[in-house]
C-alpha positions as CSV (number, residue, x, y, z in Angstrom):
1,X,-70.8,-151.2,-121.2
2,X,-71.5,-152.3,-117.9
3,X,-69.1,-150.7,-114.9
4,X,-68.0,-154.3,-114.3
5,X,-66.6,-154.5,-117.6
6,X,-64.9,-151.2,-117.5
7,X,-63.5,-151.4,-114.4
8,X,-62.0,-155.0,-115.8
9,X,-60.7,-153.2,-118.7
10,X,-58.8,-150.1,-116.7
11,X,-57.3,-152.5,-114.2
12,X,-56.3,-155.0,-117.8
13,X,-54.6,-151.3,-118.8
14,X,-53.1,-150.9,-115.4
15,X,-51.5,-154.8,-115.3
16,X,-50.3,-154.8,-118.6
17,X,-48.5,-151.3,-118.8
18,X,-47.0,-152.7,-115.6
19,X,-46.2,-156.3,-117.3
20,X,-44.8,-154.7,-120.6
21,X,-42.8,-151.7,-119.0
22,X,-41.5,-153.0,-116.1
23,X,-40.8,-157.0,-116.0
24,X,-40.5,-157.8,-120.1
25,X,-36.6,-157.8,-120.6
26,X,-36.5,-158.1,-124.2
27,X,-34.2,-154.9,-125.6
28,X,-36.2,-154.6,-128.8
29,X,-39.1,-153.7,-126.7
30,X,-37.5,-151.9,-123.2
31,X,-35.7,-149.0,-125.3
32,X,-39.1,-147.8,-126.9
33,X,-42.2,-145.6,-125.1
34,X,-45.0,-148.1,-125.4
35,X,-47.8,-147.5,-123.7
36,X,-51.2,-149.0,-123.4
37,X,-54.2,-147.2,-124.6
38,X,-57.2,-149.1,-124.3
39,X,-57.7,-152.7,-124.0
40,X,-61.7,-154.2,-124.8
41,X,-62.2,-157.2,-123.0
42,X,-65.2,-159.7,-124.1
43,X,-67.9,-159.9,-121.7
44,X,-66.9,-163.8,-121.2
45,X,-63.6,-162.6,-120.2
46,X,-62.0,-165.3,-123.2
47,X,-60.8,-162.4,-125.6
48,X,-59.1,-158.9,-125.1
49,X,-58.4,-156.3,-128.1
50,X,-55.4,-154.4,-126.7
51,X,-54.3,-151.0,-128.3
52,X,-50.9,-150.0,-128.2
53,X,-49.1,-146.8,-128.8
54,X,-45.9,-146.7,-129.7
55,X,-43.3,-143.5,-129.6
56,X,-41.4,-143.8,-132.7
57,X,-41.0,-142.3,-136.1
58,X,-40.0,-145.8,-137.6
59,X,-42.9,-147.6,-138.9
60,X,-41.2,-150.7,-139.7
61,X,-39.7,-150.6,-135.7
62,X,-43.9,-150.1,-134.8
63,X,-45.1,-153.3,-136.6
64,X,-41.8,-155.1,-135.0
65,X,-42.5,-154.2,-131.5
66,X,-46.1,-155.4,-132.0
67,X,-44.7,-158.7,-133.4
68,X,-42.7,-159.4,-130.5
69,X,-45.8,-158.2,-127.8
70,X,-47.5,-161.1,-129.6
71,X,-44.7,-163.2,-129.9
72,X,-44.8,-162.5,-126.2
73,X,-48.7,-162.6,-125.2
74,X,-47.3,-165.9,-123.4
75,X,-45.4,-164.5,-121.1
76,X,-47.8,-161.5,-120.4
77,X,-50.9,-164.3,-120.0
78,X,-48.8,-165.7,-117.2
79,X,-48.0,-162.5,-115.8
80,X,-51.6,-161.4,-115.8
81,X,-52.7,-164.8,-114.0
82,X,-50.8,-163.8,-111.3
83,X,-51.8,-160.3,-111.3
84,X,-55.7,-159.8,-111.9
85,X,-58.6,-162.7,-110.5
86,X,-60.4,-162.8,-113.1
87,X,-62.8,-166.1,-114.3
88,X,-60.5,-166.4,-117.6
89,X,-57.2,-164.9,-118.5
90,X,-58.2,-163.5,-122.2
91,X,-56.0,-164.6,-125.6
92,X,-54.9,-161.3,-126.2
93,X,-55.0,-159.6,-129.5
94,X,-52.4,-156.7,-130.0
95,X,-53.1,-153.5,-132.5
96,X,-51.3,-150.8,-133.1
97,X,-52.9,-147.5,-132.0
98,X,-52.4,-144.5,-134.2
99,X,-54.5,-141.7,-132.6
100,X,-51.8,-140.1,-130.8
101,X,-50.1,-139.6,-134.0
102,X,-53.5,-138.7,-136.1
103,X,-53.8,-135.5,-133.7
104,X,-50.5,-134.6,-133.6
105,X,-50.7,-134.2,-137.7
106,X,-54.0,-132.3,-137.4
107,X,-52.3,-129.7,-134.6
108,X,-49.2,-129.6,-137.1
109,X,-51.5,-128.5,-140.0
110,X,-53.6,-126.5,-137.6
111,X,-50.4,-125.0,-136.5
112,X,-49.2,-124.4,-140.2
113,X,-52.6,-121.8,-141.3
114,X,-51.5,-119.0,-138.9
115,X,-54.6,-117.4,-139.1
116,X,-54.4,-114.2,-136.3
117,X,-56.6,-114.4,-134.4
118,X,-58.0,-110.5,-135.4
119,X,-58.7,-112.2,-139.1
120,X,-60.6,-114.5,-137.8
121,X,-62.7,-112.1,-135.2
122,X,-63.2,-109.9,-138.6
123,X,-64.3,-112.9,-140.5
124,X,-67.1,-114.0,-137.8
125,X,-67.9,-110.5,-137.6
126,X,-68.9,-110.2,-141.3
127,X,-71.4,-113.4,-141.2
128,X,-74.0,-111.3,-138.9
């Protein structure tokens, strides 16, 4: 990826974090942590894949909120016109972004094996 295309894609993370925490008023979406992960913009700056994670335990509330961002994408196109120059403002595509969860499973079965950590010097120790 060329640095013109990721620096397009941290400042298209910057804008929209700003765009969906700070000036979208809808209550569904304000009450919940959402934050932007990654977006991946096409290199003809027409499409954007943007990943979105979202602090709840409610699955149902997850798939709602990402409902209403593309209900919304609008709104956030406008907002992005005003806020980034770029030669197209992309149709974004929204996607729900489950790697913050994914490790915070592994560390909770990691966390669950309580393995000392003198078992698991005497355990090394025996392979030589």
């Amino acid at each position: 990826m060329s640095n013109r295309m990721m620096r397009a894609n941290a400042e298209m993370v910057r804008v929209l974090s700003d765009i969906i925490s700070n000036k979208m008023r809808d209550p569904r979406i304000s009450n919940e942590i959402i934050t932007v992960t990654k977006t991946k913009t096409s290199s003809d700056f027409r499409h954007c894949k943007v990943s979105v994670s979202i602090l709840s335990d409610n699955e149902n509330k997850k798939k709602e909120i990402i409902k209403l961002l593309k209900k919304s994408s609008g709104f956030i196109k406008k907002e992005l016109s005003e806020s980034l120059d770029l030669p197209f403002i992309p149709e974004l595509v929204f996607e729900l972004d489950e790697n913050l969860e994914y490790s915070e499973k592994i560390n909770e079965i990691l966390d669950t094996l309580k393995i000392s950590k003198e078992e698991n010097f005497e355990t090394d120790n025996k392979e030589d």
